[in-house]
HTML snippet that shows the backbone in 3Dmol.js (N, CA, C, O; Angstrom):
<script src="https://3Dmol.org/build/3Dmol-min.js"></script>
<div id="view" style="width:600px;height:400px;position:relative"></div>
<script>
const pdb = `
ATOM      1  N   UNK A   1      28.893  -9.642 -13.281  1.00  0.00           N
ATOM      2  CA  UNK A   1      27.758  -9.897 -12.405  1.00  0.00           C
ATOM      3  C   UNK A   1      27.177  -8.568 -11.929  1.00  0.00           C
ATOM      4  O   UNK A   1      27.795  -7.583 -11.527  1.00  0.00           O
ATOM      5  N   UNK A   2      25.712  -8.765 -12.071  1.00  0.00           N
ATOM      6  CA  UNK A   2      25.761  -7.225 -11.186  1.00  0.00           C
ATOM      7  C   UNK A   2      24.450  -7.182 -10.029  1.00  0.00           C
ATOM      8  O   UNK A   2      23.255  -7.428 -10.191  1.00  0.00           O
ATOM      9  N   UNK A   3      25.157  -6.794  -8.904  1.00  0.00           N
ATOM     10  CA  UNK A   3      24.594  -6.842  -7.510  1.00  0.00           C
ATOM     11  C   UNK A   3      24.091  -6.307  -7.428  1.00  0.00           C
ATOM     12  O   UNK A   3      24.584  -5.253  -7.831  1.00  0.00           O
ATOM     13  N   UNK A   4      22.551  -6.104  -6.886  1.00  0.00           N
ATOM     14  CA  UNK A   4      21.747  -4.674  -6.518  1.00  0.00           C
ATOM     15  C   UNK A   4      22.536  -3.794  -5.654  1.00  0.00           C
ATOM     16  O   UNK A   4      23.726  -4.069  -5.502  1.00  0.00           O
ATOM     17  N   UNK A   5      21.922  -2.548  -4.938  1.00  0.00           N
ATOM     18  CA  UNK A   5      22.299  -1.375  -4.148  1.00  0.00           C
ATOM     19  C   UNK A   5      22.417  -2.200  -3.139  1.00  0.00           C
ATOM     20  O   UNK A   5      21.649  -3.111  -2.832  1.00  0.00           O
ATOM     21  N   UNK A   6      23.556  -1.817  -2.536  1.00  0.00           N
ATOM     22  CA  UNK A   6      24.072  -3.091  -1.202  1.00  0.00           C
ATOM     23  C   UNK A   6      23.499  -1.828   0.012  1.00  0.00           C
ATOM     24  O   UNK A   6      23.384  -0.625  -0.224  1.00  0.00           O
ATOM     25  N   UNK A   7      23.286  -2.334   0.956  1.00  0.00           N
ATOM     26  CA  UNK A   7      22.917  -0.880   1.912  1.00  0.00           C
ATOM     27  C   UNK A   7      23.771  -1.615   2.837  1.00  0.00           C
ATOM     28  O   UNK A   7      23.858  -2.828   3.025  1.00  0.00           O
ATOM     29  N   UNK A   8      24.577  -0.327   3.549  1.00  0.00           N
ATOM     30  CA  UNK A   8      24.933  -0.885   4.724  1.00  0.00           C
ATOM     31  C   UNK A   8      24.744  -1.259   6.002  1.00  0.00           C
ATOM     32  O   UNK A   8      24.292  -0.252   6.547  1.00  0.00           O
ATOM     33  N   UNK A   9      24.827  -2.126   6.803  1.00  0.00           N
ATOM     34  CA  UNK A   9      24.328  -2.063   8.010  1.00  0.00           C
ATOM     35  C   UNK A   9      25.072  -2.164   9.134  1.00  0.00           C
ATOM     36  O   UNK A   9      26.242  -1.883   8.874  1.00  0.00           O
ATOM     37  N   UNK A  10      24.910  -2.433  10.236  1.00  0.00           N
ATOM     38  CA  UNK A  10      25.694  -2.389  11.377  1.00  0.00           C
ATOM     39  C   UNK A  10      25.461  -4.259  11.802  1.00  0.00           C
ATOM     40  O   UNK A  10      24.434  -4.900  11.580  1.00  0.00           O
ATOM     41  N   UNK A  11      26.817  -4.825  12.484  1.00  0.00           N
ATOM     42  CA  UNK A  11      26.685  -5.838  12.774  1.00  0.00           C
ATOM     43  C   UNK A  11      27.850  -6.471  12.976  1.00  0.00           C
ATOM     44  O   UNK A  11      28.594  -6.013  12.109  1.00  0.00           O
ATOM     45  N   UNK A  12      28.385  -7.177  13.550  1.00  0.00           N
ATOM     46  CA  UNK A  12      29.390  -7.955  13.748  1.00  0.00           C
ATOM     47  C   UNK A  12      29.954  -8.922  12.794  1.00  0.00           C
ATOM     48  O   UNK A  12      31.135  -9.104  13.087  1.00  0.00           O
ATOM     49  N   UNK A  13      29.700  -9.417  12.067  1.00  0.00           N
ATOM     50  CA  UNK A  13      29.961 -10.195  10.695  1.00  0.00           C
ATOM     51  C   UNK A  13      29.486  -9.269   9.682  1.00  0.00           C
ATOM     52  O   UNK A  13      30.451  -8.629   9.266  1.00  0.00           O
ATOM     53  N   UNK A  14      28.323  -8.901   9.067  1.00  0.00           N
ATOM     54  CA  UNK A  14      28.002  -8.460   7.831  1.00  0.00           C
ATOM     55  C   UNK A  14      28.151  -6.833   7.336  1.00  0.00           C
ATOM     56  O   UNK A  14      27.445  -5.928   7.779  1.00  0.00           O
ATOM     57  N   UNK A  15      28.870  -6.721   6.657  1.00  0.00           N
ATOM     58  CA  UNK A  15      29.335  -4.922   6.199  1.00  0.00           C
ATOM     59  C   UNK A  15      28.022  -4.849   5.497  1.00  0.00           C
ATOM     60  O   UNK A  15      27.142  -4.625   6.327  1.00  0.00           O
ATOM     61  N   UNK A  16      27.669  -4.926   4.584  1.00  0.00           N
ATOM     62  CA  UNK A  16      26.179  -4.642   4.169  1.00  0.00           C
ATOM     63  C   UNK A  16      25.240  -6.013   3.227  1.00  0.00           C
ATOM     64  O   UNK A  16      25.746  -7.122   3.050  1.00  0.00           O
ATOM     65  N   UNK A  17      24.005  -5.679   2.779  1.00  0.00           N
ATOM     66  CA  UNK A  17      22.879  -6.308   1.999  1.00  0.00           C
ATOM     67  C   UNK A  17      22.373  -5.767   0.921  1.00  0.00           C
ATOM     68  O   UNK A  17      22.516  -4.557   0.748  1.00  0.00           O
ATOM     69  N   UNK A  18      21.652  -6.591  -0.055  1.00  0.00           N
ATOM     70  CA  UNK A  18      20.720  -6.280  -0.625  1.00  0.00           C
ATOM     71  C   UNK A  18      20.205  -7.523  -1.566  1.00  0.00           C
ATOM     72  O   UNK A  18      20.659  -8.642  -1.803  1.00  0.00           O
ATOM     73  N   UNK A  19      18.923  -6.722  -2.033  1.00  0.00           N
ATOM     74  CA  UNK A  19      17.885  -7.648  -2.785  1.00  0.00           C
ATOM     75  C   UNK A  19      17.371  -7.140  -4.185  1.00  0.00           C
ATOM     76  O   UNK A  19      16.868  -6.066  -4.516  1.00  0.00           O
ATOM     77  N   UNK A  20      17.695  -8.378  -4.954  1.00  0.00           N
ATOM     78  CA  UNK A  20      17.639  -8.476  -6.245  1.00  0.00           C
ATOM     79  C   UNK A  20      16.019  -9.010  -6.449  1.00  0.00           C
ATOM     80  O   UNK A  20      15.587 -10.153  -6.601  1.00  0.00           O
ATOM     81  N   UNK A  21      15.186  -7.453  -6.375  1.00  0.00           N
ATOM     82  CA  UNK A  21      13.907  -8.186  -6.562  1.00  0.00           C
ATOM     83  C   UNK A  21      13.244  -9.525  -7.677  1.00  0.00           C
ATOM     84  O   UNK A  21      12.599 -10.544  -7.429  1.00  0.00           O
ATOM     85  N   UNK A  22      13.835  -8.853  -9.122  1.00  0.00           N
ATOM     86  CA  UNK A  22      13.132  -9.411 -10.284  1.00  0.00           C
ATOM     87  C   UNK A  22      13.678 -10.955 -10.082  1.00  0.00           C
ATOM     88  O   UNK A  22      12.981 -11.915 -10.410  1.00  0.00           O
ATOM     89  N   UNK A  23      14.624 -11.058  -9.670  1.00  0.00           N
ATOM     90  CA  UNK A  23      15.434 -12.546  -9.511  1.00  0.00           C
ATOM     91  C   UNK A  23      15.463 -13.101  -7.984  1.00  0.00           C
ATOM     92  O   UNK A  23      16.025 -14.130  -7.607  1.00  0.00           O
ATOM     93  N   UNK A  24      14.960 -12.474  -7.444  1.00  0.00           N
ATOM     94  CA  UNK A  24      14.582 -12.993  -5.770  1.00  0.00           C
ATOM     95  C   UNK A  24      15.861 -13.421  -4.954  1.00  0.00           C
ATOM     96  O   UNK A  24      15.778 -14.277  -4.073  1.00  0.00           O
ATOM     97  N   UNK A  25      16.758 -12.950  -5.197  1.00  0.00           N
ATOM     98  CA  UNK A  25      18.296 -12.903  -4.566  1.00  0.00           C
ATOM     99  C   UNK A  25      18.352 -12.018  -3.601  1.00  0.00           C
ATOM    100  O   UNK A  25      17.762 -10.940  -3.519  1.00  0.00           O
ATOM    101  N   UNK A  26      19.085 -12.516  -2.872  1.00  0.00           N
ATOM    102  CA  UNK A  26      19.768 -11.778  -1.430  1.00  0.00           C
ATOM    103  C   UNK A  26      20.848 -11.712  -1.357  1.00  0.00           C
ATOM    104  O   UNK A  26      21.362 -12.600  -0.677  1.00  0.00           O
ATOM    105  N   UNK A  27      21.763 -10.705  -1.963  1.00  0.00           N
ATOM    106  CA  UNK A  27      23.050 -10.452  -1.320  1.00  0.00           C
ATOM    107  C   UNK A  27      23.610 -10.423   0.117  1.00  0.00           C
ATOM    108  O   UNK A  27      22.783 -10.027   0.938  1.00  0.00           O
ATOM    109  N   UNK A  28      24.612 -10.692   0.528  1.00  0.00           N
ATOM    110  CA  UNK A  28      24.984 -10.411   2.076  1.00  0.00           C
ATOM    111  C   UNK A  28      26.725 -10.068   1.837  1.00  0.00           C
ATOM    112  O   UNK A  28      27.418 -10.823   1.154  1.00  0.00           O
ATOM    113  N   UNK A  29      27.092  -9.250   2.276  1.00  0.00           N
ATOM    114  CA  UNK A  29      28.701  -8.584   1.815  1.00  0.00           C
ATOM    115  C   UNK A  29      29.183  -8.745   3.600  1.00  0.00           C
ATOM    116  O   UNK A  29      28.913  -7.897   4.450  1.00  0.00           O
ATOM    117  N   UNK A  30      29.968 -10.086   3.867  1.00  0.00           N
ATOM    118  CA  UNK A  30      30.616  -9.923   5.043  1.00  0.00           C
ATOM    119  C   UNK A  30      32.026  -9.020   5.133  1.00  0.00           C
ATOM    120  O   UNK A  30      32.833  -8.749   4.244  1.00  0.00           O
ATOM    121  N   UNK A  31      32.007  -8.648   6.592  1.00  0.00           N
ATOM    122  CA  UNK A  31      32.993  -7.459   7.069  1.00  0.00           C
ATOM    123  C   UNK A  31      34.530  -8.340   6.321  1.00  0.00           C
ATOM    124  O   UNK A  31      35.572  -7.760   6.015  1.00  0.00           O
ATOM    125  N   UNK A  32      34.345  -9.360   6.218  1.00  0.00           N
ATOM    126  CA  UNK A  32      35.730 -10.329   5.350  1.00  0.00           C
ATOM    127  C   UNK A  32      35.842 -10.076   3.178  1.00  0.00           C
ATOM    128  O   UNK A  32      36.516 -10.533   2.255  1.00  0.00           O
ATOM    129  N   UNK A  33      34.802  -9.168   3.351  1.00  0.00           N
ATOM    130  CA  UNK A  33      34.870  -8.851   1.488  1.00  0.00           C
ATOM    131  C   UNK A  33      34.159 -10.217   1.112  1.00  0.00           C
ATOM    132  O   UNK A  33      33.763 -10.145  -0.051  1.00  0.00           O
ATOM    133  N   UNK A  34      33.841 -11.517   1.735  1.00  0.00           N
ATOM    134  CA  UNK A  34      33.833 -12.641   0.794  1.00  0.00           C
ATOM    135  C   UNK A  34      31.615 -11.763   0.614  1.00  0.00           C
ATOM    136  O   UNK A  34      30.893 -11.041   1.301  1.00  0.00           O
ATOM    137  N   UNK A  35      31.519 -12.487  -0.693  1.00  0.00           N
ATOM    138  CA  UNK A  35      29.489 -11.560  -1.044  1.00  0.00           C
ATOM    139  C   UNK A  35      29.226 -13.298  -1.473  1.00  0.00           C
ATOM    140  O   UNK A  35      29.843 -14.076  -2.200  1.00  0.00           O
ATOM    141  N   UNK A  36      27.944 -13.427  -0.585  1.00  0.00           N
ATOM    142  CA  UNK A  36      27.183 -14.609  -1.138  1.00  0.00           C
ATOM    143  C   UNK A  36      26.095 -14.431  -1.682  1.00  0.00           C
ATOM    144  O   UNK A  36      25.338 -13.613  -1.160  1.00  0.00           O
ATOM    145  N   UNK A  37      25.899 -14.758  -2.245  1.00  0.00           N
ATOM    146  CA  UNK A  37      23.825 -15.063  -3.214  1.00  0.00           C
ATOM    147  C   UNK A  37      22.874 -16.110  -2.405  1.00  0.00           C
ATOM    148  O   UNK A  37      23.202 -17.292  -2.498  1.00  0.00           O
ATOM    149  N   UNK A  38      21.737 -15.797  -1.627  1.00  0.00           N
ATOM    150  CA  UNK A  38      20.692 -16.672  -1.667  1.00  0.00           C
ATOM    151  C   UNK A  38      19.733 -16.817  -2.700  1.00  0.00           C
ATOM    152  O   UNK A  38      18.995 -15.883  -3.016  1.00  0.00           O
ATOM    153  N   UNK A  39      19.701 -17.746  -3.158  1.00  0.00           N
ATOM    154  CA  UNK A  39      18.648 -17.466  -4.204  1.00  0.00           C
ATOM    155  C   UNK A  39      17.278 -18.044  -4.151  1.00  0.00           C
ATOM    156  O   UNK A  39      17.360 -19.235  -3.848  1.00  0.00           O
ATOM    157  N   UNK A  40      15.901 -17.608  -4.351  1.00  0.00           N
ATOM    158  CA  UNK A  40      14.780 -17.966  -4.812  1.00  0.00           C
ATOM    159  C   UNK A  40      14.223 -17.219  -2.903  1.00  0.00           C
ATOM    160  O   UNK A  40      13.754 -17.995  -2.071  1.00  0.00           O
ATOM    161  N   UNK A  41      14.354 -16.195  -2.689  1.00  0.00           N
ATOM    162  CA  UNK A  41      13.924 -14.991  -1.472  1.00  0.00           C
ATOM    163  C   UNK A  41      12.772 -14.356  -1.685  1.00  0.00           C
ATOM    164  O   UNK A  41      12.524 -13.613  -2.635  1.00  0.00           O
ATOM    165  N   UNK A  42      11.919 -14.708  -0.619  1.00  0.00           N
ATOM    166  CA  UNK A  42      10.427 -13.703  -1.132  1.00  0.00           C
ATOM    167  C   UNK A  42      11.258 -12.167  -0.340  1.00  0.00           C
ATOM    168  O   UNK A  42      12.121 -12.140   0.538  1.00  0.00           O
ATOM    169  N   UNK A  43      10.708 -11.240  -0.934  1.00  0.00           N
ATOM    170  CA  UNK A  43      10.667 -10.019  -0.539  1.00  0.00           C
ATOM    171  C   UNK A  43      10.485  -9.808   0.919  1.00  0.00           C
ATOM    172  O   UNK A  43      11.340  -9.322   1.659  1.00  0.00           O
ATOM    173  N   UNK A  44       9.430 -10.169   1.234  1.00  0.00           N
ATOM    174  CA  UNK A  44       9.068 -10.515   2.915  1.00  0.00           C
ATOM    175  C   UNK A  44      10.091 -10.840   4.104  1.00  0.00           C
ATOM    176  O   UNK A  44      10.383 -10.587   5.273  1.00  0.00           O
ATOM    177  N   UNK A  45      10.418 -11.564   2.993  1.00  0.00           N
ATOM    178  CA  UNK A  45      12.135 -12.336   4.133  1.00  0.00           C
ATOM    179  C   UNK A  45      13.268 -11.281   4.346  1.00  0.00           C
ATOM    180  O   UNK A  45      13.807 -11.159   5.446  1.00  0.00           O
ATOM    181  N   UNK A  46      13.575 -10.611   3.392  1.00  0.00           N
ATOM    182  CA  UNK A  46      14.506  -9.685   3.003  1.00  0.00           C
ATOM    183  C   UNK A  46      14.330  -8.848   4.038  1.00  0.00           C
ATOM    184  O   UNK A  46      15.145  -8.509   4.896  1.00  0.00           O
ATOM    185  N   UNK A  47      12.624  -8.382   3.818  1.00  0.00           N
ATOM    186  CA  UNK A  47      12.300  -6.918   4.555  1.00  0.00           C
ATOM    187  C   UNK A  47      12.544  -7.611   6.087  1.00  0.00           C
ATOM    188  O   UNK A  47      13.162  -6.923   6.899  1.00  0.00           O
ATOM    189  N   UNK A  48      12.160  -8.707   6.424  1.00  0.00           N
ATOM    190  CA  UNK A  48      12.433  -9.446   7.858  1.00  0.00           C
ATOM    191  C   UNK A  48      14.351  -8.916   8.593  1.00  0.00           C
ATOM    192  O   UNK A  48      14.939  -8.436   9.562  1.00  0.00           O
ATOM    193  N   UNK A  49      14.523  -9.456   7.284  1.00  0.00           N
ATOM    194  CA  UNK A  49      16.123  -9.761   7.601  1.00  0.00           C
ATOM    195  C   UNK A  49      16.796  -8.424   7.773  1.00  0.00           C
ATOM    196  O   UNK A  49      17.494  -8.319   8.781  1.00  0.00           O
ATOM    197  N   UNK A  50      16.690  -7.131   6.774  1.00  0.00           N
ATOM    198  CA  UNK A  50      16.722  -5.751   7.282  1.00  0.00           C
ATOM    199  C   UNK A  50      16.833  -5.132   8.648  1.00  0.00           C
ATOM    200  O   UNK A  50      17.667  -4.317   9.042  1.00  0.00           O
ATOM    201  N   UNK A  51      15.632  -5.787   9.418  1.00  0.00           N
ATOM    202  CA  UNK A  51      14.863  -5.010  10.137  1.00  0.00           C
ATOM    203  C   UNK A  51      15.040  -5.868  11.597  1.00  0.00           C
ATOM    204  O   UNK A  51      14.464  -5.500  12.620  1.00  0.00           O
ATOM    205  N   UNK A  52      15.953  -7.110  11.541  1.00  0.00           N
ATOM    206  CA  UNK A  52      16.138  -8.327  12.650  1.00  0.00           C
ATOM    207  C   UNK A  52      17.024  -7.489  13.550  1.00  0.00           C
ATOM    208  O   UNK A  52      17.731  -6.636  13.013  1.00  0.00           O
ATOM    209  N   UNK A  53      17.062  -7.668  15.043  1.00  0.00           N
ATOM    210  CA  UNK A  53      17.837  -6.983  15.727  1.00  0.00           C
ATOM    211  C   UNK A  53      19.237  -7.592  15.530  1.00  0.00           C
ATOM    212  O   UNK A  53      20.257  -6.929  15.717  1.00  0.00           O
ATOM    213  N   UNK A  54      19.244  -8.950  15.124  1.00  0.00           N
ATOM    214  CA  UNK A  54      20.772  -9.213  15.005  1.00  0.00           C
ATOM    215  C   UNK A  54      20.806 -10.060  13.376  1.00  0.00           C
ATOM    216  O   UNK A  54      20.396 -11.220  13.332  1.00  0.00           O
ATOM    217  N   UNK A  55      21.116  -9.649  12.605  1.00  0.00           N
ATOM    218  CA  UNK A  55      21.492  -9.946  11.279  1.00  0.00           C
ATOM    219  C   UNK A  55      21.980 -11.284  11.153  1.00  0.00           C
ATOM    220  O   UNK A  55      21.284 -12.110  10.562  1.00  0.00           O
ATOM    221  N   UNK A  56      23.221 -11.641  11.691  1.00  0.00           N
ATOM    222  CA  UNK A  56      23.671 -13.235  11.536  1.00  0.00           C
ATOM    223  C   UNK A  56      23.242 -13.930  12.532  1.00  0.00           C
ATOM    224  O   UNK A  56      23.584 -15.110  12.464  1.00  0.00           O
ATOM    225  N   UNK A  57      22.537 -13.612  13.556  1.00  0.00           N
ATOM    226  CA  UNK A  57      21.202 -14.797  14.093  1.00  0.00           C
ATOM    227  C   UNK A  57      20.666 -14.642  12.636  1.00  0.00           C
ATOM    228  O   UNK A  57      21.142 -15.237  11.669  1.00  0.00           O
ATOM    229  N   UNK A  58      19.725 -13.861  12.601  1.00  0.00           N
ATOM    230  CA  UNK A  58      18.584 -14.063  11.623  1.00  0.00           C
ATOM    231  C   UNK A  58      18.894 -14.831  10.275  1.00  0.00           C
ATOM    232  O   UNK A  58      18.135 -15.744   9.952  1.00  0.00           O
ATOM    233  N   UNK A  59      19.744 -14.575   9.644  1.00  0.00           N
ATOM    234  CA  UNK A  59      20.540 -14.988   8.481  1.00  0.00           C
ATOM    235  C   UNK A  59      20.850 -16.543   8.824  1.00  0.00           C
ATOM    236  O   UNK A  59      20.056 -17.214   8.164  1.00  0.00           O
ATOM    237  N   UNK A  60      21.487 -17.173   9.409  1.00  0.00           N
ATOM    238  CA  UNK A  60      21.731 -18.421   9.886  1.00  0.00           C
ATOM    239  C   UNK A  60      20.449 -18.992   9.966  1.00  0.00           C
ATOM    240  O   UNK A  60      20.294 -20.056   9.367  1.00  0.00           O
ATOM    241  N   UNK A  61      19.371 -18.449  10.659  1.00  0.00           N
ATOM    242  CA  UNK A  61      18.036 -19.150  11.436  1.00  0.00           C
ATOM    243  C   UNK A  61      17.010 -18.726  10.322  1.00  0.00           C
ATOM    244  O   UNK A  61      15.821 -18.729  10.640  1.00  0.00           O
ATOM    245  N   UNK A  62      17.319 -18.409   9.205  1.00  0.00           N
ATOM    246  CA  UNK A  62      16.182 -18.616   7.854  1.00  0.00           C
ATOM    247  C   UNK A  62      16.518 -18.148   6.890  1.00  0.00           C
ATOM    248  O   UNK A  62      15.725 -17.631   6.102  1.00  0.00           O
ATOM    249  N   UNK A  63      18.252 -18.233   6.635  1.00  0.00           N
ATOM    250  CA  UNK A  63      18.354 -18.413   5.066  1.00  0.00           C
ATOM    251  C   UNK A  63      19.177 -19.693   5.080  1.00  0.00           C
ATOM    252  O   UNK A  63      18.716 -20.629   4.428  1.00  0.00           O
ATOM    253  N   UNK A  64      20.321 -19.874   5.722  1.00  0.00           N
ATOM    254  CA  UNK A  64      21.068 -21.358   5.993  1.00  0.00           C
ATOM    255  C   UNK A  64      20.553 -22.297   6.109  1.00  0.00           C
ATOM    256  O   UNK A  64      19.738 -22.500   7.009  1.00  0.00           O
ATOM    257  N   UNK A  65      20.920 -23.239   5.126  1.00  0.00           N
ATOM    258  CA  UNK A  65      19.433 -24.728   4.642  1.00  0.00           C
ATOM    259  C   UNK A  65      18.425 -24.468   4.428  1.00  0.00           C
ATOM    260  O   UNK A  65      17.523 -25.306   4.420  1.00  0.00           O
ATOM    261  N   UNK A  66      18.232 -23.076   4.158  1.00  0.00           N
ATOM    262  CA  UNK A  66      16.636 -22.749   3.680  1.00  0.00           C
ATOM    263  C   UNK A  66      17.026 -22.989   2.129  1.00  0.00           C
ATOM    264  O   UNK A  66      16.916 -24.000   1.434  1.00  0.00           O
ATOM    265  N   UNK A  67      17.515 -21.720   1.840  1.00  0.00           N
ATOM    266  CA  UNK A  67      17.439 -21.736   0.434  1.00  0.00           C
ATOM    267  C   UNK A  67      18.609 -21.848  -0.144  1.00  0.00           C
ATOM    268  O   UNK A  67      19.607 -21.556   0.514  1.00  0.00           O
ATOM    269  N   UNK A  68      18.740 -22.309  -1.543  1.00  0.00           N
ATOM    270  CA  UNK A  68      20.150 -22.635  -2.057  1.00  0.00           C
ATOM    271  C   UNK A  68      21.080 -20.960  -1.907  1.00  0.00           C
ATOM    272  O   UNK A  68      20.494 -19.895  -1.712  1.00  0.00           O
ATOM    273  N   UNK A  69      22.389 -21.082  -2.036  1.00  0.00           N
ATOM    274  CA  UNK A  69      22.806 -20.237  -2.252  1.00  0.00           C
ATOM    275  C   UNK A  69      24.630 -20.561  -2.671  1.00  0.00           C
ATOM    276  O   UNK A  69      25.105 -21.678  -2.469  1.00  0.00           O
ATOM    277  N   UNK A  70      25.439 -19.464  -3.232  1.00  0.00           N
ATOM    278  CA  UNK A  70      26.521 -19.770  -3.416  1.00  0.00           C
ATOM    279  C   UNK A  70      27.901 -18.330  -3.362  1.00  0.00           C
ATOM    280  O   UNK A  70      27.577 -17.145  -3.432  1.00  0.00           O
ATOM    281  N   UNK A  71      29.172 -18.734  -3.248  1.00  0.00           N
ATOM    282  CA  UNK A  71      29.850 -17.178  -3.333  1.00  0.00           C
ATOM    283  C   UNK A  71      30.167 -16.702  -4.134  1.00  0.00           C
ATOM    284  O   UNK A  71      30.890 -17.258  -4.961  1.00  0.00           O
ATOM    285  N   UNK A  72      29.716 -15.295  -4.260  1.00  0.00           N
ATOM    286  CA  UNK A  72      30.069 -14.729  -5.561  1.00  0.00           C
ATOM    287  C   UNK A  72      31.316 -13.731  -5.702  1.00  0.00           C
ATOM    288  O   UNK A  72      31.830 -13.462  -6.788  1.00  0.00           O
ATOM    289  N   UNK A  73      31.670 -13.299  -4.669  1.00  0.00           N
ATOM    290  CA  UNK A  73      32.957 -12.703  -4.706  1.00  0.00           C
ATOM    291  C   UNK A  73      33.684 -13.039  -3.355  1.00  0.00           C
ATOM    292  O   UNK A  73      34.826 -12.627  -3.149  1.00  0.00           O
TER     293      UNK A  73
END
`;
const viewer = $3Dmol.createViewer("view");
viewer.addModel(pdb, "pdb");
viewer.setStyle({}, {cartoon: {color: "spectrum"}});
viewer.zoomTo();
viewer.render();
</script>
């Protein structure tokens, strides 16, 4: 499998992110090692989710039941 550039961030659950433009995926790498896939992510959302003052609010409140997703490691 191969994951885009994960960047890291600061946060209480999530060690780092990233986005698989050509395939519209969102990685998320929790501080637990487990990495999930959202899939079918506009860019927009991503850059949202980056830039949210709290990451797993934001993540919960518009990717959870938004869009499919599953774990990949």
């Amino acid at each position: 499998m191969n994951t885009p550039e994960m960047i890291l961030v600061s946060s209480s659950n999530i060690a780092s992110i990233g986005y698989d433009e050509q395939n519209q995926e969102v990685y998320v790498q929790f501080l637990n090692n487990t990495l999930y896939k959202y899939k079918g992510v506009p860019i927009h959302k991503f850059e949202n989710f980056k830039c949210a003052p709290s990451l797993g609010s934001y993540l919960h409140r518009n990717f959870k039941n938004v869009y499919p997703y599953e774990k990949v490691g």
